[in-house]
N, C-alpha and C positions, 0 to 999 in steps of 0.2 A: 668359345663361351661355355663355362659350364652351366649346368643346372640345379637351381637353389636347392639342396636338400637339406634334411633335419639335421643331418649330422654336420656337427661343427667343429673345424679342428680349432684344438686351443691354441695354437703355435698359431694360427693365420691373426685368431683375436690377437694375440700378443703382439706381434706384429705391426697390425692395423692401430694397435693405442700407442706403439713408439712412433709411428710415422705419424700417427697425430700429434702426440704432443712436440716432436721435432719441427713439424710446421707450424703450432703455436709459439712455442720459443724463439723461432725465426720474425714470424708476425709481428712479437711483442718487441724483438731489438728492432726489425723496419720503425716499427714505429717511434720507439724511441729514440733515432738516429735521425727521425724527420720530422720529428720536434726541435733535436737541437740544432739540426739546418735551420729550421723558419725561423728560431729564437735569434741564430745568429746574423741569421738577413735580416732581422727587423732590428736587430741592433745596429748592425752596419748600416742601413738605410737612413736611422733615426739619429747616427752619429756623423754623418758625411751629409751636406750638401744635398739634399735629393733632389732631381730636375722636377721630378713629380708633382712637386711642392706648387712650382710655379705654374702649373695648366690650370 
């Protein structure tokens, strides 16, 4: 573990904002890939038969 000091190198920031926004990009396709799963099971649910109907 080091210890925090004043000096900052700029290549760690640089770094640290691509690793950031590479996990926001990532985030943002989860997410959008798990929309269009539930879009698709509510479609397929609301088109077929659902047993669920009947409870």
């Amino acid at each position: 573990m080091r210890r925090a000091n004043m000096h900052v190198d700029p290549f760690e920031c640089v770094e640290g904002l691509l690793i950031e926004t590479k996990i926001q990009q990532l985030l943002k396709r989860l997410q959008s890939s798990a929309i269009h799963v539930l879009v698709n099971m509510h479609l397929v649910l609301s088109h077929h038969q659902s047993p669920f109907r009947y409870l």
